[in-house]
Z-matrix of the N, CA and C atoms (Angstrom, degrees):
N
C 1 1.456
C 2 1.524 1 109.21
N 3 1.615 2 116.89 1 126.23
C 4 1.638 3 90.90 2 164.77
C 5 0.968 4 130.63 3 -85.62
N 6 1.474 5 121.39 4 177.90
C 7 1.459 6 128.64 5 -144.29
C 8 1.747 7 103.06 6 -165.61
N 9 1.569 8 90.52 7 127.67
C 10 1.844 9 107.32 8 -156.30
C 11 1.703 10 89.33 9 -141.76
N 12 1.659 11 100.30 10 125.50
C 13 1.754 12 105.55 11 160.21
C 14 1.525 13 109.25 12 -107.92
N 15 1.373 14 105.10 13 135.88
C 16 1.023 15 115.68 14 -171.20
C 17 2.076 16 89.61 15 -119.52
N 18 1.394 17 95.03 16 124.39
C 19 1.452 18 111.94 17 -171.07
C 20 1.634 19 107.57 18 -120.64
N 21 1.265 20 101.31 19 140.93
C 22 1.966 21 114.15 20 -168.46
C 23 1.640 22 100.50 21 -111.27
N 24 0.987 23 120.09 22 162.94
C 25 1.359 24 119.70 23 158.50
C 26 1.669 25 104.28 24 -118.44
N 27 0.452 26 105.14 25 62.28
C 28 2.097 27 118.04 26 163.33
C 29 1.512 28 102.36 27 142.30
N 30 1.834 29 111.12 28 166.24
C 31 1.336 30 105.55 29 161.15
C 32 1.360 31 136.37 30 -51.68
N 33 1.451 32 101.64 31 -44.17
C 34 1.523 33 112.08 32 -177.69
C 35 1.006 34 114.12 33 -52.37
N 36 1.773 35 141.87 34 -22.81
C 37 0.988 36 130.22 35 -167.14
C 38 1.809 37 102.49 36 -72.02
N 39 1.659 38 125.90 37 -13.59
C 40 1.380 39 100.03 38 -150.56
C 41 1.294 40 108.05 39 -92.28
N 42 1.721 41 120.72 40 6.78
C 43 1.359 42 107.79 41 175.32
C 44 1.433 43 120.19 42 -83.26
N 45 1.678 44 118.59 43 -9.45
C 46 1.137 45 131.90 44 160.55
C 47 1.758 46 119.69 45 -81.32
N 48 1.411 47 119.57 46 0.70
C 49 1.366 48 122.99 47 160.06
C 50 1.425 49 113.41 48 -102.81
N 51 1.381 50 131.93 49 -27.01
C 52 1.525 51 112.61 50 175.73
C 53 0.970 52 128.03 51 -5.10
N 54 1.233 53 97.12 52 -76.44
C 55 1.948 54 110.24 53 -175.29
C 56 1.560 55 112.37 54 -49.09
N 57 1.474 56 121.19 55 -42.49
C 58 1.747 57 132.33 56 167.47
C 59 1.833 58 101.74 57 -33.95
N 60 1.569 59 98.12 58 -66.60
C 61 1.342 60 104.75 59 -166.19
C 62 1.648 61 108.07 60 -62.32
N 63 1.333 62 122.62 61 -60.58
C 64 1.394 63 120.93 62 152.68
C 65 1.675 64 137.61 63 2.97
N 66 1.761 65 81.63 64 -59.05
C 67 2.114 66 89.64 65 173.68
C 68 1.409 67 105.91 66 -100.76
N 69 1.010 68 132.15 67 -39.32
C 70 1.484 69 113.58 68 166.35
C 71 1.657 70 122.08 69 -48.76
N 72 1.220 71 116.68 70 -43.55
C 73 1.839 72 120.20 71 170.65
C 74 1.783 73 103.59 72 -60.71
N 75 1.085 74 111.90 73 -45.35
C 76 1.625 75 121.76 74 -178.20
C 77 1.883 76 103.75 75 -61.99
N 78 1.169 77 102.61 76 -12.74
C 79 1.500 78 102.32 77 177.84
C 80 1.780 79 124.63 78 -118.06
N 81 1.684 80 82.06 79 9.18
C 82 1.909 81 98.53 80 172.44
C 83 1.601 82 95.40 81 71.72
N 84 1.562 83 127.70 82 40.10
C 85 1.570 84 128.18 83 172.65
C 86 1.464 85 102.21 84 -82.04
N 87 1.102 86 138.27 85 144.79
C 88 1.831 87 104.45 86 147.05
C 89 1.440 88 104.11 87 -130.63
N 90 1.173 89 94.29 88 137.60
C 91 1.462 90 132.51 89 -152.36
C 92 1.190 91 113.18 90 -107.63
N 93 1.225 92 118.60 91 119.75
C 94 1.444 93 132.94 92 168.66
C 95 1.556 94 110.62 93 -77.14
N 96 0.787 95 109.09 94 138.74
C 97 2.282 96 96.37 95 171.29
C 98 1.923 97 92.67 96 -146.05
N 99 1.392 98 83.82 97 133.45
C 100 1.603 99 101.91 98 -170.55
C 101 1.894 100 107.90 99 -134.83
N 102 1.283 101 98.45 100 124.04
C 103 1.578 102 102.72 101 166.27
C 104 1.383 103 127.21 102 -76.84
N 105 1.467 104 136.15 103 96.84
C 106 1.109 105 132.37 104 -146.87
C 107 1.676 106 99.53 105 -160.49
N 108 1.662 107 101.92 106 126.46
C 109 1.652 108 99.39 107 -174.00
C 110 1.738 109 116.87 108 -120.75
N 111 1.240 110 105.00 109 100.96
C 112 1.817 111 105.34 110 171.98
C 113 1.603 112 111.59 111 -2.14
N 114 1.146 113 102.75 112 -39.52
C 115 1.665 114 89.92 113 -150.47
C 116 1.801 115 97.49 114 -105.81
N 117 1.534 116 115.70 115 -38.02
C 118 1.593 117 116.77 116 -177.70
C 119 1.412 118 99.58 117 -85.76
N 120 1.449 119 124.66 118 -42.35
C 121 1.956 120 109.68 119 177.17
C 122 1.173 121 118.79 120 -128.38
N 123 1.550 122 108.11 121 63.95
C 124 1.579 123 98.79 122 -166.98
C 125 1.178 124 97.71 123 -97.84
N 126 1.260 125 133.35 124 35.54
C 127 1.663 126 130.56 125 132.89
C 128 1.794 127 103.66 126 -53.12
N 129 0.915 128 97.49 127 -80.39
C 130 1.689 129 130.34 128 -176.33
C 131 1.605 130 101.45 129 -37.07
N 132 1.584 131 117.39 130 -38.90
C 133 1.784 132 103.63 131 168.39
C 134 1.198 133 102.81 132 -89.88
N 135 1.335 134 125.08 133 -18.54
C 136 1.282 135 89.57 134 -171.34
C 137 1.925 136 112.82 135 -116.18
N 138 1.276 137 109.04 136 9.61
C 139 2.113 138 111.97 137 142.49
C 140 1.498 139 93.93 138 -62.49
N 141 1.493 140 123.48 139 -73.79
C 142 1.699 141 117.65 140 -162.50
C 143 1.562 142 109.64 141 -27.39
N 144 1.253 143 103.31 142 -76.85
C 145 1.353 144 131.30 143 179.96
C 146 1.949 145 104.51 144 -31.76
N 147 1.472 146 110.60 145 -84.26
C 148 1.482 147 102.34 146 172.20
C 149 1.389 148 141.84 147 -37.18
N 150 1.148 149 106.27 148 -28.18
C 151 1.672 150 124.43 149 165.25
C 152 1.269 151 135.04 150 -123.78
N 153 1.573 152 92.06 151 24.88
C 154 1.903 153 107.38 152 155.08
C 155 1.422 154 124.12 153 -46.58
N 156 1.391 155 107.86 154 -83.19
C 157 1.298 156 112.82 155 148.04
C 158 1.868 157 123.86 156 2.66
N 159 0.760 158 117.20 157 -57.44
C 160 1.442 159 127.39 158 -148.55
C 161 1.713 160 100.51 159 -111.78
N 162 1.683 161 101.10 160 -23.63
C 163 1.593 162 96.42 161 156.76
C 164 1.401 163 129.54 162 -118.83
N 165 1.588 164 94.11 163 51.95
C 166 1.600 165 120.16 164 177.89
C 167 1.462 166 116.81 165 68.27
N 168 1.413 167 117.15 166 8.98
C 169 1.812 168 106.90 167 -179.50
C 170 1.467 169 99.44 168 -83.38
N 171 1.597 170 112.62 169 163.74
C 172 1.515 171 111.89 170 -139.71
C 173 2.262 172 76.55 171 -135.37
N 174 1.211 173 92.63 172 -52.53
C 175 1.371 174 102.60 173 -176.36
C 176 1.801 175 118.18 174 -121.92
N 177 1.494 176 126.38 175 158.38
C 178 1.528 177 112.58 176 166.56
C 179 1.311 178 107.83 177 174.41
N 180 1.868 179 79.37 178 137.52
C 181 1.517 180 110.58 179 -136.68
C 182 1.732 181 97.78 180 -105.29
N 183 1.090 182 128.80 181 138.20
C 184 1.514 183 137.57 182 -148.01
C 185 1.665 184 115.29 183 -142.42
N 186 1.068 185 113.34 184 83.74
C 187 1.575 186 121.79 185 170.22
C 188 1.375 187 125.28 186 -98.84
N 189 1.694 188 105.53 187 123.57
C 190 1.486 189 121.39 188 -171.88
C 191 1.561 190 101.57 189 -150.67
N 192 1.345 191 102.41 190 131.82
C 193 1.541 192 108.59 191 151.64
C 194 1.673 193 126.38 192 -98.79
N 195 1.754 194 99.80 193 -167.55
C 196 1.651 195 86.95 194 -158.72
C 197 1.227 196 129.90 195 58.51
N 198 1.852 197 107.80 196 -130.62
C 199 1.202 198 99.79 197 179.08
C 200 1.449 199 143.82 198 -65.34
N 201 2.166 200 103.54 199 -10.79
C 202 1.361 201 111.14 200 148.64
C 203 1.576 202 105.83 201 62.64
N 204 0.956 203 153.72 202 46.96
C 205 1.076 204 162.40 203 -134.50
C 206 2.069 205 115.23 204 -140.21
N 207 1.567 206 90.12 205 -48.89
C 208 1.405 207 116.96 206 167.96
C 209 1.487 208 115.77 207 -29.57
N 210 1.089 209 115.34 208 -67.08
C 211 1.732 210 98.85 209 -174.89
C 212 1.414 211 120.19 210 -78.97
N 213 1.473 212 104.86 211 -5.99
C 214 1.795 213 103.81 212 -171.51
C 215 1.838 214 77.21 213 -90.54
N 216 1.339 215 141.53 214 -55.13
C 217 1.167 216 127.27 215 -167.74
C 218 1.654 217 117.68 216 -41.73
N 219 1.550 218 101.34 217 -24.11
C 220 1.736 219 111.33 218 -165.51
C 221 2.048 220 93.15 219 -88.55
N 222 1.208 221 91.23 220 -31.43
C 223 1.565 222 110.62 221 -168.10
C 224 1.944 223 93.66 222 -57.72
N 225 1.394 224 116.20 223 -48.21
C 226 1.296 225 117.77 224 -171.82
C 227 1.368 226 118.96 225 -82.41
N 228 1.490 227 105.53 226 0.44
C 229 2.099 228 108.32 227 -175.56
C 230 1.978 229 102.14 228 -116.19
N 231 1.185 230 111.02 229 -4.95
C 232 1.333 231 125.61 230 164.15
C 233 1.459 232 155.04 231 -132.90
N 234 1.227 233 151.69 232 139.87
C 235 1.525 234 151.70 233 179.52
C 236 1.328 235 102.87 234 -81.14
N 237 1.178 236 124.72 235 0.38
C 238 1.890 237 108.15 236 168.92
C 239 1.732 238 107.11 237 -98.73
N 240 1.193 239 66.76 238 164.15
C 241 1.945 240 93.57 239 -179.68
C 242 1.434 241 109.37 240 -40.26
N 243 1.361 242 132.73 241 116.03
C 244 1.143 243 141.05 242 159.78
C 245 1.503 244 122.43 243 -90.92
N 246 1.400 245 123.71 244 115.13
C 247 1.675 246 106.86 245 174.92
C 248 1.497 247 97.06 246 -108.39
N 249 1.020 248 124.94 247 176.54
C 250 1.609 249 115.10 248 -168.35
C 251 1.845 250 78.82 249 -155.64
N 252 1.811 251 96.78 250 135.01
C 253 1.348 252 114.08 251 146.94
C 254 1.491 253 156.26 252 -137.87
N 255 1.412 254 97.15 253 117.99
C 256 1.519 255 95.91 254 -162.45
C 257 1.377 256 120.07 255 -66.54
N 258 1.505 257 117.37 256 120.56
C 259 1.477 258 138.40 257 -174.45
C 260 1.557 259 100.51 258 -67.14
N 261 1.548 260 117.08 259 162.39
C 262 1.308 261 103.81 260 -178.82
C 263 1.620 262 92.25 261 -101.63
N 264 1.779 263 107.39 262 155.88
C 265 1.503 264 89.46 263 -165.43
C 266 2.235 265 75.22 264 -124.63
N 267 1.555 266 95.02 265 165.52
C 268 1.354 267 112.78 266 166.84
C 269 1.771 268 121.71 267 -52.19
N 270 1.307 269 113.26 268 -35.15
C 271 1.731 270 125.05 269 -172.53
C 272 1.572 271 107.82 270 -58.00
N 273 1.678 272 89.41 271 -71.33
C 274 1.792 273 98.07 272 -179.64
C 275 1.543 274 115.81 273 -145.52
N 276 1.544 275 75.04 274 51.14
C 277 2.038 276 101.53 275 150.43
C 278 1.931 277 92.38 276 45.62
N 279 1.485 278 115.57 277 41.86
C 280 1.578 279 114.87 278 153.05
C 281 1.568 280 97.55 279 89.46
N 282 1.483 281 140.12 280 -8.12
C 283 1.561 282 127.02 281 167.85
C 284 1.396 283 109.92 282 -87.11
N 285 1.566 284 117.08 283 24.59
C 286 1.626 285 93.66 284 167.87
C 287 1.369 286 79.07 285 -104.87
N 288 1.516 287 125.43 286 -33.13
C 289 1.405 288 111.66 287 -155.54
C 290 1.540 289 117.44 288 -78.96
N 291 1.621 290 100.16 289 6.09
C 292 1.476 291 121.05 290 -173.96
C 293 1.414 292 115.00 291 -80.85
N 294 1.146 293 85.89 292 -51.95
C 295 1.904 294 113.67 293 174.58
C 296 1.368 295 134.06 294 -62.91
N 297 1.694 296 87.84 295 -37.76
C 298 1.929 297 104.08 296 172.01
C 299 1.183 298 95.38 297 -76.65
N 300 1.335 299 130.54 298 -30.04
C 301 1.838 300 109.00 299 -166.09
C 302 1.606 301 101.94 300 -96.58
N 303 1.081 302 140.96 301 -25.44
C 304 1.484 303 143.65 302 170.00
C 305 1.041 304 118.70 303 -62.64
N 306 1.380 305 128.51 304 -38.50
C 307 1.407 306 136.00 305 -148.59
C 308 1.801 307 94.12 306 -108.45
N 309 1.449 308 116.51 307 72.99
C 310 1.262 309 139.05 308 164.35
C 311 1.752 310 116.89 309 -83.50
N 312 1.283 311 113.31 310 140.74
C 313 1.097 312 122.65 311 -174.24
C 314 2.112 313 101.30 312 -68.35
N 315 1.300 314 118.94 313 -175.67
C 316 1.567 315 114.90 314 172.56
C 317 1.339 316 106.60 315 -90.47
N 318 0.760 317 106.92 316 125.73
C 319 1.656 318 111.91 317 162.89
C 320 1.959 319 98.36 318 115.53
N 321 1.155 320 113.66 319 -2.73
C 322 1.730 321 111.91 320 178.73
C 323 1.796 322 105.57 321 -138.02
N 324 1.313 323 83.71 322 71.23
C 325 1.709 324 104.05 323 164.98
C 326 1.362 325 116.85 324 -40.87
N 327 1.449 326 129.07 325 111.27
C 328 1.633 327 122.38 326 140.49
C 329 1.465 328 107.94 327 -106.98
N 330 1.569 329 116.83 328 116.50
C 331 1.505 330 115.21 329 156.81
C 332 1.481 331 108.69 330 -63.25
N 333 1.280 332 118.86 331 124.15
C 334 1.448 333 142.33 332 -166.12
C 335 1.656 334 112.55 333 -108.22
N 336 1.628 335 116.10 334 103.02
C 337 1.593 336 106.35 335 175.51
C 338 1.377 337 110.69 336 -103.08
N 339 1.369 338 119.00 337 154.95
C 340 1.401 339 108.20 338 -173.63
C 341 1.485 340 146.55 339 -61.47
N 342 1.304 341 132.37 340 162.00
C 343 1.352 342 116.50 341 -171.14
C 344 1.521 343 118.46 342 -30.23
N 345 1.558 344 104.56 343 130.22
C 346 1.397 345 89.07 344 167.33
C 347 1.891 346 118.97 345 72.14
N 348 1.198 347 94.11 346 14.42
C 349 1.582 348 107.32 347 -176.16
C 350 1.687 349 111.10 348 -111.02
N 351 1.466 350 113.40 349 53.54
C 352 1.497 351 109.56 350 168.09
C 353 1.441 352 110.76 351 -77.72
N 354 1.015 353 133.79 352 -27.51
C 355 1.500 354 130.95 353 -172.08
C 356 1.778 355 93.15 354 -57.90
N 357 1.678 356 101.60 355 -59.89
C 358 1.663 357 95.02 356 -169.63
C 359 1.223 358 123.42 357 -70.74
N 360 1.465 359 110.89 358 -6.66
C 361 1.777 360 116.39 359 -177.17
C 362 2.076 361 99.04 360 -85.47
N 363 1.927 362 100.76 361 -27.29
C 364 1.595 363 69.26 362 160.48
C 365 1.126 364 115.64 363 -91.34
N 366 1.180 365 132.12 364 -12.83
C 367 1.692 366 105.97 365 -171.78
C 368 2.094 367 107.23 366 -87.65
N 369 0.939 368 106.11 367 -7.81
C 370 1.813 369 111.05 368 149.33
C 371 1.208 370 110.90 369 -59.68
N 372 1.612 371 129.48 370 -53.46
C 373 1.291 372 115.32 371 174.45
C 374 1.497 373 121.56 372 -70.22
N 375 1.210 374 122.76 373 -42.36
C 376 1.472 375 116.18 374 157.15
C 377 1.415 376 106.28 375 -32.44
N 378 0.983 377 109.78 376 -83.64
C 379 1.719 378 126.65 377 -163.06
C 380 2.090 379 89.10 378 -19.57
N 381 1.194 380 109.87 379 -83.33
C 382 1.638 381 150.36 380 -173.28
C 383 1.673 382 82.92 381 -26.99
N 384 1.504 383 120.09 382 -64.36
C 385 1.520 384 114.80 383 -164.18
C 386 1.608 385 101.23 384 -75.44
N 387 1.236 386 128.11 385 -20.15
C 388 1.228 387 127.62 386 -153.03
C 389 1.538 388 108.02 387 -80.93
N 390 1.222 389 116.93 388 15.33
C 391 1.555 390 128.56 389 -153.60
C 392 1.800 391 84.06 390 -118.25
N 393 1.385 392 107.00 391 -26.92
C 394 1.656 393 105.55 392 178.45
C 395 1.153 394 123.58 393 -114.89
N 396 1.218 395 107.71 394 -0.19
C 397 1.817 396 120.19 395 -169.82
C 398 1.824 397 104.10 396 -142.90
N 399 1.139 398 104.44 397 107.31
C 400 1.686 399 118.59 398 -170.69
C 401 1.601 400 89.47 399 -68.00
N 402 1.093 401 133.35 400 -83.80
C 403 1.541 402 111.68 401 -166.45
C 404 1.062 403 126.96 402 -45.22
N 405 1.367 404 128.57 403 -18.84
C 406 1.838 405 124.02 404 152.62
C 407 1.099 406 113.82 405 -35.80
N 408 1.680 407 107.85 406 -58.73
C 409 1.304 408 139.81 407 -173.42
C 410 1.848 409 89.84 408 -40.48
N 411 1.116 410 107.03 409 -69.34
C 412 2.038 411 105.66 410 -161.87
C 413 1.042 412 102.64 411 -68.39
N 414 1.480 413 124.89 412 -25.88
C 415 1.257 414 119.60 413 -150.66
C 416 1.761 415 105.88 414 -72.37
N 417 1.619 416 102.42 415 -32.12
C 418 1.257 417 128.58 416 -164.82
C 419 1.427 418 104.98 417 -94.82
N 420 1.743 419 139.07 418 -18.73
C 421 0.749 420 99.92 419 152.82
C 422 1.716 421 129.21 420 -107.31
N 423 1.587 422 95.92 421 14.69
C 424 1.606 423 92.22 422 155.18
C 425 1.118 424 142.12 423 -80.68
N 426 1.780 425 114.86 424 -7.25
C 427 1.360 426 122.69 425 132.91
C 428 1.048 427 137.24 426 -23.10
N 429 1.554 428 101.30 427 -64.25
C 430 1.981 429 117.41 428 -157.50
C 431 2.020 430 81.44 429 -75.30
N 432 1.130 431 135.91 430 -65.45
C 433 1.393 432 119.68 431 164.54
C 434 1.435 433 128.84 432 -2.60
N 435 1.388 434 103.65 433 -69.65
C 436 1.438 435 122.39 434 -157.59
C 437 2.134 436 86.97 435 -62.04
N 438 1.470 437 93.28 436 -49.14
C 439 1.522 438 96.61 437 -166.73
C 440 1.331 439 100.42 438 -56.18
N 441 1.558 440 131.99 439 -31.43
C 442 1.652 441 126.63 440 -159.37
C 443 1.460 442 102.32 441 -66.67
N 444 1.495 443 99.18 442 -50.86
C 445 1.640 444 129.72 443 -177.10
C 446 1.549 445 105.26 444 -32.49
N 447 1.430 446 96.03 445 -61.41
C 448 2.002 447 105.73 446 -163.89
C 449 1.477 448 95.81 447 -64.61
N 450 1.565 449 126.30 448 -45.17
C 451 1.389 450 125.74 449 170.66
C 452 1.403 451 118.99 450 -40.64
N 453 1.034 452 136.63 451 -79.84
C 454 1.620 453 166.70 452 129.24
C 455 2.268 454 81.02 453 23.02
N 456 1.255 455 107.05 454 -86.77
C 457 1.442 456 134.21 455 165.93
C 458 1.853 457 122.70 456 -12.41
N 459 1.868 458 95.61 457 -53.46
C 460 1.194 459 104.35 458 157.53
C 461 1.479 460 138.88 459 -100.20
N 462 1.338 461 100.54 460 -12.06
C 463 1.754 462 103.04 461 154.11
C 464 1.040 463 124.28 462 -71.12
N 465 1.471 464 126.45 463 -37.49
C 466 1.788 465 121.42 464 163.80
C 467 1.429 466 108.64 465 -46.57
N 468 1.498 467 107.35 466 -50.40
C 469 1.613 468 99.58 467 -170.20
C 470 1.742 469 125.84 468 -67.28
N 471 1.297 470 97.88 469 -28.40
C 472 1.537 471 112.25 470 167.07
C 473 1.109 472 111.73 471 -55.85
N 474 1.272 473 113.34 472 -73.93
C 475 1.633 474 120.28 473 175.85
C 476 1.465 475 124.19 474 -19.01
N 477 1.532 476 89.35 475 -73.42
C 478 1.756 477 106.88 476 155.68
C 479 1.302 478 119.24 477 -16.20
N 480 1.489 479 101.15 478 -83.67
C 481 1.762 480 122.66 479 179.29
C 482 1.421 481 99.62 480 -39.12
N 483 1.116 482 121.44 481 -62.85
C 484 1.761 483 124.77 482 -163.28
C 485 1.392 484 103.63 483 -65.89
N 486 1.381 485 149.00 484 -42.07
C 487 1.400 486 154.47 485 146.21
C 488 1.313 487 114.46 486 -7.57
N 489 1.622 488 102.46 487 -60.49
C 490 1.792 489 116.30 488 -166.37
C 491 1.613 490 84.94 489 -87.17
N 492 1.146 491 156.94 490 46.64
C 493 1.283 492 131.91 491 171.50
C 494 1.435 493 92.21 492 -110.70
């Protein structure tokens, strides 16, 4: 089965991941999600982090605002896939926390989705596992379908609407 941690840096962040955790389960992921902060237990990210690998996580996904720091810290204790997401923070409305997580040195990759973008950081991790696991593979593109479909759905109705005007 694959297997993706998705890591917060405070509680508050997890009412802005729901939806993260949501599409990864919707894609048969199972997901660990852990509260854990670079800077107060980065013992604790960075054991997780070093022996991911070795306790079957495949991908792991890292949300922090502010100083945002969190997934590049996970980014430096491992060789798996890091997506990093910047939370929106109160200071400057989520571009510091944009900047701290993008602005990686060479050689310590975080793929970075935008503020406030857990939904798309899971379906990046889908995407990422789906290269090893064929029902990701369908699962994902009976998504991009479903999405053409609802499109397809609301241009008739527009059309419509604009007709009777």
């Amino acid at each position: 089965m694959p297997k993706a941690a998705l890591f917060m840096g405070s509680k508050s962040d997890f009412a802005s991941l729901e939806g993260c955790v949501r599409v990864l389960k919707s894609f048969g992921i199972d997901t660990t999600v852990r509260v854990a902060s670079a800077h107060r237990t980065p013992q604790v990210v960075a054991e997780f982090a070093a022996g991911a690998r070795a306790n079957g996580y495949e991908v792991i996904l890292a949300a922090a605002g502010k100083a945002a720091h969190l997934a590049g810290v996970i980014a430096g204790h491992t060789t798996l896939p890091v997506i990093g997401i910047p939370v929106k923070s109160s200071f400057m409305d989520g571009l510091d926390s944009l900047l701290s997580t993008v602005q990686m040195p060479t050689g310590i990759p975080v793929a970075t989705v935008a503020v406030g973008g857990g939904d798309n950081a899971a379906y990046l991790c889908a995407q990422i596992l789906s290269i090893k696991y064929p029902e990701i593979a369908r699962k994902l593109a009976e998504h991009r379908e479903q999405m053409a479909a609802g499109i397809a759905r609301d241009d008739a109705a527009v059309a419509e609407q604009a007709r009777t005007l």
